[in-house]
FIBADO-636102 format. One record per atom (N, C-alpha, C): residue in three letters; z, y, x. Coordinates in steps of 0.02 Angstrom, whole numbers, plus 50000, padded with zeros to 5 digits. Atoms other than C-alpha are relative to their C-alpha. Layout:
ALAZYX...
***
This chain:
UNK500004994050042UNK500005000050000UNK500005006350044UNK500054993749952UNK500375012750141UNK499185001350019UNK500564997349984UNK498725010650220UNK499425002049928UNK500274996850067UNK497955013750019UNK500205006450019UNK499894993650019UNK498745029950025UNK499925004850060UNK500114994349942UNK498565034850215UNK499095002449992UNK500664997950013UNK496615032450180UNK499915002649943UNK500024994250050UNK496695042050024UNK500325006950010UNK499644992949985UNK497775056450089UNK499625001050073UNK500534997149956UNK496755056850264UNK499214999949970UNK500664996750019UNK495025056250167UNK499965005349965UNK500174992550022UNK495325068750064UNK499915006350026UNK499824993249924UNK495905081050225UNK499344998450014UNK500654997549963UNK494335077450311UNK499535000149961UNK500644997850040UNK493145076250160UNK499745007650015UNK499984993650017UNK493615094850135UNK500075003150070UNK499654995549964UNK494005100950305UNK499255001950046UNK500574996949964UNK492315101650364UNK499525005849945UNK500124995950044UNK492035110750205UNK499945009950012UNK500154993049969UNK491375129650263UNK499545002349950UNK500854998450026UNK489615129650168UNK500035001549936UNK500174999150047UNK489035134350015UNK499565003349964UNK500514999950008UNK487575135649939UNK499935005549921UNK499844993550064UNK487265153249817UNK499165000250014UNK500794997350037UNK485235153649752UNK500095005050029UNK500244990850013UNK485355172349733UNK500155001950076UNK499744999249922UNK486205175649920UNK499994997050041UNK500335001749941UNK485705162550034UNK500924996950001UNK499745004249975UNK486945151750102UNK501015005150033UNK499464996149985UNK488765157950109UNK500444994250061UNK499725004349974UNK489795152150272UNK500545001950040UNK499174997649986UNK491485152550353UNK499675004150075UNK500154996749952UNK491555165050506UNK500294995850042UNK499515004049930UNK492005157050686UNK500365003450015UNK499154999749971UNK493485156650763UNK500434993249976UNK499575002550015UNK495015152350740UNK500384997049918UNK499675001750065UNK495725142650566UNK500774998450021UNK499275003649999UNK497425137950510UNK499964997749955UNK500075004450047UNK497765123650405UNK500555000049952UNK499195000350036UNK499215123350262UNK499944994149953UNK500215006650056UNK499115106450169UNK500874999849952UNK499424998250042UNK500475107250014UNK500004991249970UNK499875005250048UNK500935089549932UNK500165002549928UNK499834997950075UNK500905094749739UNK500154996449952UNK499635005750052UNK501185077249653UNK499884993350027UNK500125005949968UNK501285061149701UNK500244995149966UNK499575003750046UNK501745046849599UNK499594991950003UNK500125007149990UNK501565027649631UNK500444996149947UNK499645006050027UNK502165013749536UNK500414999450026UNK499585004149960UNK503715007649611UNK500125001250080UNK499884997449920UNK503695015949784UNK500805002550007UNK499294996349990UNK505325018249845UNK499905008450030UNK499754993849980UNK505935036049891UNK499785002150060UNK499954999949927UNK505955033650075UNK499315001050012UNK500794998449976UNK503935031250052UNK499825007149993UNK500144995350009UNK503645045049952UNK500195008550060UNK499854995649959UNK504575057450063UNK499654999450062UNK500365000649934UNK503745050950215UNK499115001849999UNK500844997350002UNK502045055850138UNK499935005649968UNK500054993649990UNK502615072750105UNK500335001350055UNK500024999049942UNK503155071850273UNK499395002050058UNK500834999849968UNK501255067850332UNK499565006149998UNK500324997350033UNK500715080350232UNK500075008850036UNK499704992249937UNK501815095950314UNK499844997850059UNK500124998949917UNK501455090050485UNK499355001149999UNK500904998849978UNK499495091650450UNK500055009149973UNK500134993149972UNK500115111350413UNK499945001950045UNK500144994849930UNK499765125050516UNK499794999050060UNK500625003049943UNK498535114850623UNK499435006950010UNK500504999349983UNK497495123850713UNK499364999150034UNK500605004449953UNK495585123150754UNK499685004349996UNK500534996149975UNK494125131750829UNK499584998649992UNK500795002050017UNK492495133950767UNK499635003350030UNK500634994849953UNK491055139650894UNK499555003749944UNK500494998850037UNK489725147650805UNK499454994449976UNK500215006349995UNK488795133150861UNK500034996449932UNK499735006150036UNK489885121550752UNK499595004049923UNK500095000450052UNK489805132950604UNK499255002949953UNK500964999549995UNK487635136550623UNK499954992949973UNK500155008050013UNK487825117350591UNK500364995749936UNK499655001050035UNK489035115150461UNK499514998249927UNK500425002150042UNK488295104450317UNK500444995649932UNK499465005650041UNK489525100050164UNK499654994749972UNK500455007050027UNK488155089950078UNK500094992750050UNK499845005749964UNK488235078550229UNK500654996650004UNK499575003149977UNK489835078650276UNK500314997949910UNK499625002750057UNK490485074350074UNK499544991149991UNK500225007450007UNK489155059450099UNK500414993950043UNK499865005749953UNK489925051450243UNK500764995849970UNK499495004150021UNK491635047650145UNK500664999450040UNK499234999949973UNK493425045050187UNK500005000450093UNK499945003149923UNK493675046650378UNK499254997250040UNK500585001749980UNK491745045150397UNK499934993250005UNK500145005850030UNK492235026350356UNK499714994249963UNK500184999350059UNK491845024450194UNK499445004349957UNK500854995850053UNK490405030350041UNK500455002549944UNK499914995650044UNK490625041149919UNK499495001749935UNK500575001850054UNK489655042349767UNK500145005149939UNK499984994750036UNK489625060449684UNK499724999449931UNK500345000650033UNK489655060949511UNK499745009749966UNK499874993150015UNK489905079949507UNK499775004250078UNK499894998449917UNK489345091649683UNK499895007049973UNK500094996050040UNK489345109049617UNK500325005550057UNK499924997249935UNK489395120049773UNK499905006650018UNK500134996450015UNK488935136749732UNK500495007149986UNK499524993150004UNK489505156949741UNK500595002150005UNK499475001549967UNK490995151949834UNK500384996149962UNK499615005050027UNK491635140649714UNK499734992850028UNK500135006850010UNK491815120249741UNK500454996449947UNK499785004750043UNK491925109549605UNK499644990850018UNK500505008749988UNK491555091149661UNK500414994049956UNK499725005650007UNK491935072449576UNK499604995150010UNK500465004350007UNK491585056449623UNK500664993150034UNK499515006849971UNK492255039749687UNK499634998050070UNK500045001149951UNK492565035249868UNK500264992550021UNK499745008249954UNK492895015849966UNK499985002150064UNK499864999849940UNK493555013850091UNK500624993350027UNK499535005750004UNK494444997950175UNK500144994149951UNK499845003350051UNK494264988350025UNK500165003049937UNK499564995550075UNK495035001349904UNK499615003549971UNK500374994850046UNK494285012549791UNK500475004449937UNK499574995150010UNK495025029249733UNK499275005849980UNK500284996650042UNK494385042249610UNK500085007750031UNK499684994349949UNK494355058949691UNK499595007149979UNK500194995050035UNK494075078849631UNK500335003350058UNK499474994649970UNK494225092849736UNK499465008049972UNK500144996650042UNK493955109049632UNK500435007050059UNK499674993649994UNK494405127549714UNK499495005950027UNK500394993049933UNK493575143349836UNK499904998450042UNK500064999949954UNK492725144249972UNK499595007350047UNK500424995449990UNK492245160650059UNK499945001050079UNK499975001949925UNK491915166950257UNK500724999550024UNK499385001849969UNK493805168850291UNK500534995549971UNK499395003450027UNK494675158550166UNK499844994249945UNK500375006650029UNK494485140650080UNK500764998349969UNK499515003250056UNK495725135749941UNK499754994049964UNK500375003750045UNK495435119949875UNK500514992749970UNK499585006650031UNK496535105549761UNK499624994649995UNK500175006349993UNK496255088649800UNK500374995549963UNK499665005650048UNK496655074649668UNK499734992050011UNK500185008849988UNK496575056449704UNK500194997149982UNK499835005750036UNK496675043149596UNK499784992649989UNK500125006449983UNK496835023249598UNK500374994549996UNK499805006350028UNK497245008149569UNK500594998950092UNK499715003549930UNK498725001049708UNK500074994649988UNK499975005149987UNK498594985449780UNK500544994749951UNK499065004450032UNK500504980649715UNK499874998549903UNK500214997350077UNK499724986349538UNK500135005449956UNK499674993450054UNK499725000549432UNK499505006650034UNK500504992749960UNK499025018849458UNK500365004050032UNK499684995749973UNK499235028849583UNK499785008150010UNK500514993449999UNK498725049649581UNK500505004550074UNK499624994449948UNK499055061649722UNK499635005949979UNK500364992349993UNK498595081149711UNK500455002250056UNK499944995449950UNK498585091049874UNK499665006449974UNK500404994049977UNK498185110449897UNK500015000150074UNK500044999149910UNK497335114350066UNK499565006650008UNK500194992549995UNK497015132250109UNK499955001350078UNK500094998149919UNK496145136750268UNK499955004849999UNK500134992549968UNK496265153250340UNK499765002250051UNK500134996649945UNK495295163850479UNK500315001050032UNK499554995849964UNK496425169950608UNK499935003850034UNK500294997249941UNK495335177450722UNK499544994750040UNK500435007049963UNK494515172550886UNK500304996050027UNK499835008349974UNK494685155350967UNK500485004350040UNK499354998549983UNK496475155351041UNK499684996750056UNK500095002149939UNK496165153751236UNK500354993650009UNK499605007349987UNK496815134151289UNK500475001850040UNK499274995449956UNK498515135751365UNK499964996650070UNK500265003549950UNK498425133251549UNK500614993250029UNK499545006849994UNK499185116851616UNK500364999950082
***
């Protein structure tokens, strides 16, 4: 059951985290500025069948340590940035994904669809903003666990600009 929920709580993070792009008809292609991001990942519900306590807390444990990550995007990276692709490749670039919703447009994302991965299969929506300095977006995942029964998680994950790339600290 853990690894059900680590590959449902890490695919959802990286579905979305390469998430920059978005595609506006009227304006051409809206995309995050380079630099520097910061990451804030929020646990908002979580609810298993029968999981003891000790789990649950330990996967809003997971959840705060993937805050306030930071990462650097060259220009490079984000000249190249392609959500269409990266929402194809699936959990952890593991796994497929199979959009029944991709709705990507005038800084909004509304996506649904179902992802595998490992054997499992989990129902998954992530609905919020995306503009050049700031990406809000709620992630809901839902599924059947192994042990039996349903299980749903909702994350918010809000990336922010910070500036430019933070020099590497010297060693």
């Amino acid at each position: 059951m853990k690894k059900f929920l680590t590959v449902a709580a890490i695919g959802a993070l990286i579905a979305v985290s390469g998430c920059g792009k978005s595609e506006n008809a009227a304006s051409g292609p809206v995309k995050r500025e380079a630099g520097n991001w910061k990451t804030d990942v929020k646990l908002v519900k979580f609810e298993v069948p029968g999981m003891p306590p000790e789990m649950k807390d330990g996967m809003a444990k997971m959840m705060e340590g993937a805050s306030g990550m930071d990462q650097c995007f060259t220009q490079e990276q984000v000249d190249k940035e392609d959500i269409a692709a990266e929402l194809a490749k699936g959990p952890g670039n593991g796994g497929e994904c199979t959009w029944s919703k991709k709705d990507i447009a005038g800084g909004k994302i509304d996506i649904a669809g179902t992802c595998k991965a490992n054997g499992q299969t989990v129902d998954m929506a992530m609905t919020g903003t995306m503009e050049a300095k700031k990406s809000d977006v709620t992630i809901t995942t839902k599924g059947k666990v192994p042990t039996g029964g349903d299980m749903e998680m909702v994350m918010q994950m809000t990336q922010t600009h910070t500036g430019p790339c933070k020099a590497p600290a010297a060693t």
